[in-house]
C-alpha positions, -999 to +999 in steps of 0.1 A: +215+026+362+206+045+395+208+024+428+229-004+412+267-004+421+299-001+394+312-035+402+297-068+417+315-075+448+302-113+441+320-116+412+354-113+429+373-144+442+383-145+483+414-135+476+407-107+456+376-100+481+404-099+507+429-078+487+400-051+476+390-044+512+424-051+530+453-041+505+453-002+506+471+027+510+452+037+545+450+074+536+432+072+500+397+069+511+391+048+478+358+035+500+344+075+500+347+079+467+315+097+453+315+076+417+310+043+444+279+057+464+255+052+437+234+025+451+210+017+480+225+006+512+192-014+518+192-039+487+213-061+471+203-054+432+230-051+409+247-076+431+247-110+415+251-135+441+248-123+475+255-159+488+286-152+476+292-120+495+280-143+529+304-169+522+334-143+521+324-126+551+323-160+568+359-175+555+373-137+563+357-137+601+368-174+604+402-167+590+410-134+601+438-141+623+457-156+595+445-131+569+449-102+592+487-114+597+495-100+565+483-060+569+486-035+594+459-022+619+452+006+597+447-014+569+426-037+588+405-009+604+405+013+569+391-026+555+367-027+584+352+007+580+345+004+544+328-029+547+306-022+571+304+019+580+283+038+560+295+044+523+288+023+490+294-013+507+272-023+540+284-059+537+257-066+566+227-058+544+234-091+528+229-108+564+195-091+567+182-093+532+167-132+523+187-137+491+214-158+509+198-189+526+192-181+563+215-208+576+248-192+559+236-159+570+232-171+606+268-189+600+282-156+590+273-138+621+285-162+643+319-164+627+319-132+641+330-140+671+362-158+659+377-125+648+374-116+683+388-148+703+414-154+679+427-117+667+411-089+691+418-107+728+455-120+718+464-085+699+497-075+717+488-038+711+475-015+740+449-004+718+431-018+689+418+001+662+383+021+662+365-005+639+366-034+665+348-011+697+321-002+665+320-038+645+288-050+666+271-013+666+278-011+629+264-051+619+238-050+651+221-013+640+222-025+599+196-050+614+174-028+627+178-002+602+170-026+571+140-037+592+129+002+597+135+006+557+120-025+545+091-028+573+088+003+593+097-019+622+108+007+649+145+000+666+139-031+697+102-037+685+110-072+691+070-082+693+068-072+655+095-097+642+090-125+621+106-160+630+134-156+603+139-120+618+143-133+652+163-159+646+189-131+628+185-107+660+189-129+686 
């Protein structure tokens, strides 16, 4: 059972998607918990439909002002950390992995931008939290480090990319 995680984040509806990431007590840590980092942060086996996991991403980023409306910023940063920071989740792995048609995946990271017109620039706080300045670092270097795993494709060898791969980076 090595390598394959305790629950299917696929399985879950948006809402509940929403709720597991967003509706927290922001000092637990539930996302460090040891009993959750049991599986490879470069696959997606164990998870049944990682479609599934795109699609969320991209009604979350495409929604977020309106979903965001209902937590704090700590809950929001604590949500955006254990998606995407190092821990049992990496959501971006599904966006670099070929199990979700390469359209939605594309979708998805475009929708990335919407969090940031319509949340980050009209935010009436002085400072946001941390996991908007590290959102891009965090999706941006799981590209390159899934191509390093699966490949041994060296950070910014662009020359060594596939089409599929390109159209993902650029």
């Amino acid at each position: 059972m090595d390598d394959v995680p305790l629950f299917d984040l696929s399985q879950l509806t948006f809402d509940e998607f929403v709720s597991f990431f967003f509706d927290m007590e922001t000092d637990q840590h539930w996302d460090r918990d040891p009993d959750l980092v049991n599986f490879s942060d470069f696959n997606d086996k164990g998870v049944a439909s990682p479609q599934m996991i795109v699609a969320h991403m991209t009604r979350l980023f495409v929604e977020f002002a309106d979903i965001a409306s209902r937590f704090s910023l700590e809950q929001i940063n604590a949500g955006i950390w254990a998606m995407f920071s190092y821990g049992p989740f990496r959501l971006q792995k599904h966006l670099w992995l070929p199990s979700a048609p390469l359209q939605e995946r594309l979708e998805c990271i475009r929708s990335i931008y919407i969090v940031y017109s319509s949340y980050v620039t009209k935010a009436s706080v002085k400072v946001m939290e941390n996991c908007f300045l590290m959102w891009w670092d965090l999706v941006a270097g799981g590209f390159w480090q899934q191509l390093n795993f699966d490949h041994k494709i060296a950070e910014g060898n662009i020359s060594s990319l596939n089409e599929e791969q390109r159209q993902l980076g650029t």
